[in-house]
VEXZADREN-820923 format. One record per atom (N, C-alpha, C): atom name; x, y, z. Coordinates in steps of 0.2 Angstrom, whole numbers. Example, Ala and Ser with C-alpha at 12.3 -4.5 7.8 and 13.67 -1.06 7.14 Angstrom:
<pts>
(pt N (66 -28 39))
(pt CA (62 -22 39))
(pt C (66 -16 39))
(pt N (64 -11 35))
(pt CA (68 -5 36))
(pt C (64 0 39))
</pts>
This chain:
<pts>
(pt N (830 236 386))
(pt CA (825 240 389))
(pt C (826 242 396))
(pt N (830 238 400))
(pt CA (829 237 408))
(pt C (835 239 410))
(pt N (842 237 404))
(pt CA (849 237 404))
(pt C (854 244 405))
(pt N (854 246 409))
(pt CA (857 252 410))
(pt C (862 253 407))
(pt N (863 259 405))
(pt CA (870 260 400))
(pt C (877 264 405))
(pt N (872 266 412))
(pt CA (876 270 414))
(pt C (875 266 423))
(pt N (881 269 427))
(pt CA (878 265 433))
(pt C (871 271 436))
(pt N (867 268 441))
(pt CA (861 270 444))
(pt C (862 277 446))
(pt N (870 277 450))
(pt CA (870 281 455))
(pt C (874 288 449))
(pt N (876 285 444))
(pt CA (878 291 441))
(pt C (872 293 440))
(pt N (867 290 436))
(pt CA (861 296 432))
(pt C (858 298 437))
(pt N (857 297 443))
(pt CA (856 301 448))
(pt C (861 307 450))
(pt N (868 306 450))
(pt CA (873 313 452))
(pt C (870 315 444))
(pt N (871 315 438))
(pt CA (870 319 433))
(pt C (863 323 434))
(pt N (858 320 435))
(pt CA (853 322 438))
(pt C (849 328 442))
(pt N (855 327 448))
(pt CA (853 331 450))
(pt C (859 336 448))
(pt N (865 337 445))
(pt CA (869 343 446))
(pt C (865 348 441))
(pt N (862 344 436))
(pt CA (859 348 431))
(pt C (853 352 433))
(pt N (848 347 439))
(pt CA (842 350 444))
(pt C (844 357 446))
(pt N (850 359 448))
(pt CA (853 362 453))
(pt C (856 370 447))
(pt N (860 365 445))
(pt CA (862 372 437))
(pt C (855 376 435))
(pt N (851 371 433))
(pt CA (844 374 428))
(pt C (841 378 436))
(pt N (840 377 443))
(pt CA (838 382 446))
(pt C (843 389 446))
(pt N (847 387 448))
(pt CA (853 393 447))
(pt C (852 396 441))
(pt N (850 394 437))
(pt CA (849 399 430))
(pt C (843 403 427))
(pt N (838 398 431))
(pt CA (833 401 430))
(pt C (831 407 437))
(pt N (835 406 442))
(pt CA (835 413 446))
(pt C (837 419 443))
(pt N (840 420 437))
(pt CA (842 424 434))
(pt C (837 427 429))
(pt N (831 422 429))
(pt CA (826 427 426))
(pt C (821 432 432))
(pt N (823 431 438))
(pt CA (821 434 442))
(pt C (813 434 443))
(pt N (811 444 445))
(pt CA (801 441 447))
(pt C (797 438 442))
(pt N (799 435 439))
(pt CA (791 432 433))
(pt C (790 424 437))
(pt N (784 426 433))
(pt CA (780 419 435))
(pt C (780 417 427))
(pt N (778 411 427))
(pt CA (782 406 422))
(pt C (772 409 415))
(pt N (771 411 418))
(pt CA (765 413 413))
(pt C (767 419 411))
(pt N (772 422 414))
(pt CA (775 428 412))
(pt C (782 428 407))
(pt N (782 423 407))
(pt CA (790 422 403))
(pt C (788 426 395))
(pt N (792 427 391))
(pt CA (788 431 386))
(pt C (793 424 379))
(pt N (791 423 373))
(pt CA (791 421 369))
(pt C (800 420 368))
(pt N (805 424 369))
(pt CA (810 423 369))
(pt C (811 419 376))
(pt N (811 419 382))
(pt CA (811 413 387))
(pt C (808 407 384))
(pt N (804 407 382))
(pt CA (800 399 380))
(pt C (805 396 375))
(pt N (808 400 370))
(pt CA (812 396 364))
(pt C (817 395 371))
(pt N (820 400 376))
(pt CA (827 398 377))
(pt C (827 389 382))
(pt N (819 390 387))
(pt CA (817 383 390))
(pt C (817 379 386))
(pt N (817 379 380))
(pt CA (816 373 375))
(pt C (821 370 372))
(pt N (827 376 370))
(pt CA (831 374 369))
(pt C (837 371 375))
(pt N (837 375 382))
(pt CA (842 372 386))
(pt C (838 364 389))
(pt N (831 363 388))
(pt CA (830 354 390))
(pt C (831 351 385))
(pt N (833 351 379))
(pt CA (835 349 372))
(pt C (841 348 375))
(pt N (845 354 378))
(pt CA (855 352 377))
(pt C (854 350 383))
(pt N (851 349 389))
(pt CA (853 346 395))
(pt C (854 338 396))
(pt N (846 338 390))
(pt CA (845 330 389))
(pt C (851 326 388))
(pt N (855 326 384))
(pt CA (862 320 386))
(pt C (866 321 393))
(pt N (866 329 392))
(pt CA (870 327 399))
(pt C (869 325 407))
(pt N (861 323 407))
(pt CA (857 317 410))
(pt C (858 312 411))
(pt N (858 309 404))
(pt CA (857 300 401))
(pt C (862 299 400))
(pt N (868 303 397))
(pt CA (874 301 392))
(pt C (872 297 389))
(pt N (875 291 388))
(pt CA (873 285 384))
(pt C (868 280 384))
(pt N (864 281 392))
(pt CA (858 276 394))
(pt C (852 282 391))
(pt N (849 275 388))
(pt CA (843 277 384))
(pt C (838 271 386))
(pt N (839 266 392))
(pt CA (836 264 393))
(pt C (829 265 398))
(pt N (824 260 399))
(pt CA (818 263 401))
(pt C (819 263 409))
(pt N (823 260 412))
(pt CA (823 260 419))
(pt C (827 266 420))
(pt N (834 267 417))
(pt CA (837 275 417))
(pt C (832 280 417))
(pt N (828 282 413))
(pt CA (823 286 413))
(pt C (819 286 419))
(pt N (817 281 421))
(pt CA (813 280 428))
(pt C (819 284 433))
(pt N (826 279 433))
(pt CA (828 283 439))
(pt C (831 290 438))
(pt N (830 295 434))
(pt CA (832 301 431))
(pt C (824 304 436))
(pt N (819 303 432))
(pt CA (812 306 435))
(pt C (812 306 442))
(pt N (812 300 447))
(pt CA (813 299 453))
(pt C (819 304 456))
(pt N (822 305 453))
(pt CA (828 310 456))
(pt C (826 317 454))
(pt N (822 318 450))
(pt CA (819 325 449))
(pt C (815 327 452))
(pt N (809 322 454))
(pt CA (806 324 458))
(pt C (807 323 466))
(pt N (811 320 468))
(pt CA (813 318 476))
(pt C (817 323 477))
(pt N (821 326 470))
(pt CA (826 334 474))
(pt C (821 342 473))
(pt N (815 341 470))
(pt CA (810 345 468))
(pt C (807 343 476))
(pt N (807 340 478))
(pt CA (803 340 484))
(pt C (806 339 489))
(pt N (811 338 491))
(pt CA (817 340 497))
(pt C (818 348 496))
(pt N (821 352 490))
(pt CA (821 358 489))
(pt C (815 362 494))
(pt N (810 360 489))
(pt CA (802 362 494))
(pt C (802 362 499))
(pt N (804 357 503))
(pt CA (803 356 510))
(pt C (808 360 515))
(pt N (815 362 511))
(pt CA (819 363 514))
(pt C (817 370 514))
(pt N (815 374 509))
(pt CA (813 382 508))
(pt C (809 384 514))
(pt N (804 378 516))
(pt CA (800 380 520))
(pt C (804 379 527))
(pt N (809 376 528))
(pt CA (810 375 536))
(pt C (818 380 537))
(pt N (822 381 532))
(pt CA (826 383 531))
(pt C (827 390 527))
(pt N (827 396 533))
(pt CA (829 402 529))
(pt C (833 404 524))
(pt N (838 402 526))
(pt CA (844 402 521))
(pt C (843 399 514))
(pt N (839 395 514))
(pt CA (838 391 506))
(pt C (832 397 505))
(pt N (828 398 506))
(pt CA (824 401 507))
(pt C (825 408 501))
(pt N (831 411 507))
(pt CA (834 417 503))
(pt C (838 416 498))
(pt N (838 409 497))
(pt CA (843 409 490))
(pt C (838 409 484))
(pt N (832 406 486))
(pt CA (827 405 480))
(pt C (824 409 479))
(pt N (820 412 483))
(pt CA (816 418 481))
(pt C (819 425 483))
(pt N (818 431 478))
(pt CA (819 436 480))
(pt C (815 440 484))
(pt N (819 445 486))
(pt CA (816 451 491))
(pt C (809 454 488))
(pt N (803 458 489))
(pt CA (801 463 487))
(pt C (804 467 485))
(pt N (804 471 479))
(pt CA (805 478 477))
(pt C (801 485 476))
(pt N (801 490 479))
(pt CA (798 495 480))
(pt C (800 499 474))
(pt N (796 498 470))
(pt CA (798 505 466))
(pt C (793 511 464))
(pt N (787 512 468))
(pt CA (785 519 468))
(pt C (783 523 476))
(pt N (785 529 480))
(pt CA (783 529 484))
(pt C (781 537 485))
(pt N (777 537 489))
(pt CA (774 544 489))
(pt C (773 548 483))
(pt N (769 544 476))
(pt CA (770 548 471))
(pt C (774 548 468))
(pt N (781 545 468))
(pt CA (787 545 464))
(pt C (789 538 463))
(pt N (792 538 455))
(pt CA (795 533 453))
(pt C (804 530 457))
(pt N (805 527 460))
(pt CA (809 527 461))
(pt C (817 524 456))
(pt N (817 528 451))
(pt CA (821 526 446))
(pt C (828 520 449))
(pt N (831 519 450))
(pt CA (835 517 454))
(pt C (832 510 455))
(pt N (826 508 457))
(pt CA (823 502 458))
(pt C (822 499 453))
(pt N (817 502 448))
(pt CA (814 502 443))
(pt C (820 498 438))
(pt N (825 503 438))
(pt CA (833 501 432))
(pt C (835 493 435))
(pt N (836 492 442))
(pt CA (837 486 443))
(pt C (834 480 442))
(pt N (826 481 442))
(pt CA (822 476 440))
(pt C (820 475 432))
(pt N (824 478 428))
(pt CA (824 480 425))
(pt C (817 483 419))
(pt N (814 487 422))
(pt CA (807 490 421))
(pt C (807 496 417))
(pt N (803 498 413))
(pt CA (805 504 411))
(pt C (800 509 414))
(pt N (796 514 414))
(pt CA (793 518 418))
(pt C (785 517 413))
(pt N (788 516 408))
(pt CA (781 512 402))
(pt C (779 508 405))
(pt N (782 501 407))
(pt CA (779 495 411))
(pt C (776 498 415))
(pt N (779 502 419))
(pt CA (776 500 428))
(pt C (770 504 428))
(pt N (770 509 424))
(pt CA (764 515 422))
(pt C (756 509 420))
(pt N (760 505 415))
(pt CA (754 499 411))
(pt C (753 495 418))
(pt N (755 493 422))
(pt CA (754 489 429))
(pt C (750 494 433))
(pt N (750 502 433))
(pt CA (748 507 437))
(pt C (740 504 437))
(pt N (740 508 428))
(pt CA (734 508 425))
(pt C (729 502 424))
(pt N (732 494 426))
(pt CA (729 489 427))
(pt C (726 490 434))
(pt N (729 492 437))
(pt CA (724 493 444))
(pt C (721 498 446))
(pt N (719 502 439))
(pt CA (714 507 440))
(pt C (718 514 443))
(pt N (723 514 443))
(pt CA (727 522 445))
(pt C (727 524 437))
(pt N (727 531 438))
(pt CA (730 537 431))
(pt C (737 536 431))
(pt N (738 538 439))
(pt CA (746 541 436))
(pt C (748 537 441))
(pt N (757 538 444))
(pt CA (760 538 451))
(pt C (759 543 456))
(pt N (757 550 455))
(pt CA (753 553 459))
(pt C (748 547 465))
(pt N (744 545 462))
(pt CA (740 542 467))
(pt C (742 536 470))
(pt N (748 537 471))
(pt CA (750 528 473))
(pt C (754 529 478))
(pt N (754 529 485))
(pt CA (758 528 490))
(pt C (764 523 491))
(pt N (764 517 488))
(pt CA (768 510 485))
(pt C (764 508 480))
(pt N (769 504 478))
(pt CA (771 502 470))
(pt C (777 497 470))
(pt N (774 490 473))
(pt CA (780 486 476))
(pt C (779 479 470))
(pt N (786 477 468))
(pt CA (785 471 464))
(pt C (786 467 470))
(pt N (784 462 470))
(pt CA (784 455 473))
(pt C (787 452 472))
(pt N (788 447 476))
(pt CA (793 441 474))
(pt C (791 436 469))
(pt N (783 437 467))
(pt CA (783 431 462))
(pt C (780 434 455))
(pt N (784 442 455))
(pt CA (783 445 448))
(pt C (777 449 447))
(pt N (772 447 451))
(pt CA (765 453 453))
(pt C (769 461 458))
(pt N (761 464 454))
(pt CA (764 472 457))
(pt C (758 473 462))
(pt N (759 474 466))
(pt CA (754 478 471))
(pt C (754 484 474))
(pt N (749 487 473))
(pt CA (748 497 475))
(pt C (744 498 479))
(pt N (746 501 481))
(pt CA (744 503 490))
(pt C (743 513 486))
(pt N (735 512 487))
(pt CA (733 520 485))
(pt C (737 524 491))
(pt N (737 531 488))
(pt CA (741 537 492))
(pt C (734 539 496))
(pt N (729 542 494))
(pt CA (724 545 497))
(pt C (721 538 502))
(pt N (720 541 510))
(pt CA (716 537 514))
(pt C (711 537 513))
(pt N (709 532 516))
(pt CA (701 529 514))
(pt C (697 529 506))
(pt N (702 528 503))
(pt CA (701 530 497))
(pt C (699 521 491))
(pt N (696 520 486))
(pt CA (694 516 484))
(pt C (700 509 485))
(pt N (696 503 489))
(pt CA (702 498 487))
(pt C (702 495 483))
(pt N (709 491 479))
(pt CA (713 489 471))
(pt C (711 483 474))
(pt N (708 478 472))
(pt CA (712 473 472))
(pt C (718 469 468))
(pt N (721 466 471))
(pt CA (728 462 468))
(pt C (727 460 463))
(pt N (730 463 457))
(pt CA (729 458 449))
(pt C (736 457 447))
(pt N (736 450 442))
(pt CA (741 448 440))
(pt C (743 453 435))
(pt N (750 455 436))
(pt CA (751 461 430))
(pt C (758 455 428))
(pt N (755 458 421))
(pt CA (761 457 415))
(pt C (769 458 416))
(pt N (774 457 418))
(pt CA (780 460 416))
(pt C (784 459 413))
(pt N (784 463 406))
(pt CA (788 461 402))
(pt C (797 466 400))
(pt N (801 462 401))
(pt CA (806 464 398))
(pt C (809 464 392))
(pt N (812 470 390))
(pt CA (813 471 382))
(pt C (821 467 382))
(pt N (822 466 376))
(pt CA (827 465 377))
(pt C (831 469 370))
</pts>
């Protein structure tokens, strides 16, 4: 139970390389928040902490490897954390830019393709905050953490407030 299969400092390196991969990988789902993942993300989460799970342990299945696997996830989960905040550079590696994709009334096609949004979505994110069309919308900006915010065209015109919108992507 206590008898390592592996030495300490390996399931530590194993540990974190995989910490490091699965961030990198999972920047490539880009603005969602993880309430936004859609039902093909959740199989794909499931199955990559299924196939990463050995190449963690390898051959330690012991209880104290497991302990020092945890402690290495969460001590790089919170160096990470700490580093985003003091250091720009990690910063811009982990979160993305905002994106504009509606501005004086227009859809900014070009945007929208690279986030990859269809004009259907962004329309159902319009009409979550109470707009008809993009006619009334001055901006129409994704965020970095997958919410949309709209900023009316009309001055002094009714304020929206901020709501979680859905984004889903087709695939």
């Amino acid at each position: 139970m206590f008898n390592l299969g592996l030495p300490w400092w390996e399931l530590v390196v194993r540990s974190g390389v995989i910490y490091i991969a699965l961030i990198a990988m999972l920047r490539v789902f880009g603005k969602r928040e993880i309430g936004q993942f859609t039902l093909f993300d959740l199989v794909l989460i499931l199955l990559v902490a299924n196939a990463v799970q050995p190449a963690m342990t390898g051959p330690d299945t012991s209880l104290l490897g497991g302990v020092i696997i945890i402690v290495t996830l969460v001590a790089m989960n919170r160096a990470i954390s700490l580093a985003r905040t003091r250091v720009p550079f990690i910063e811009g590696l982990l979160e993305s830019q905002p994106t504009i994709l509606a501005r004086d009334g227009a859809w900014i096609k070009p945007a929208l393709e690279n986030e990859e949004l269809t004009v259907e979505d962004a329309e159902m994110a319009l009409r979550e905050h109470g707009f008809a069309n993009v006619k009334e919308v001055r901006l129409a900006i994704l965020e970095a953490d997958g919410s949309i915010s709209v900023i009316p065209r009309a001055a002094g015109g009714a304020q929206h407030r901020r709501r979680r919108v859905r984004i889903v992507r087709r695939l």
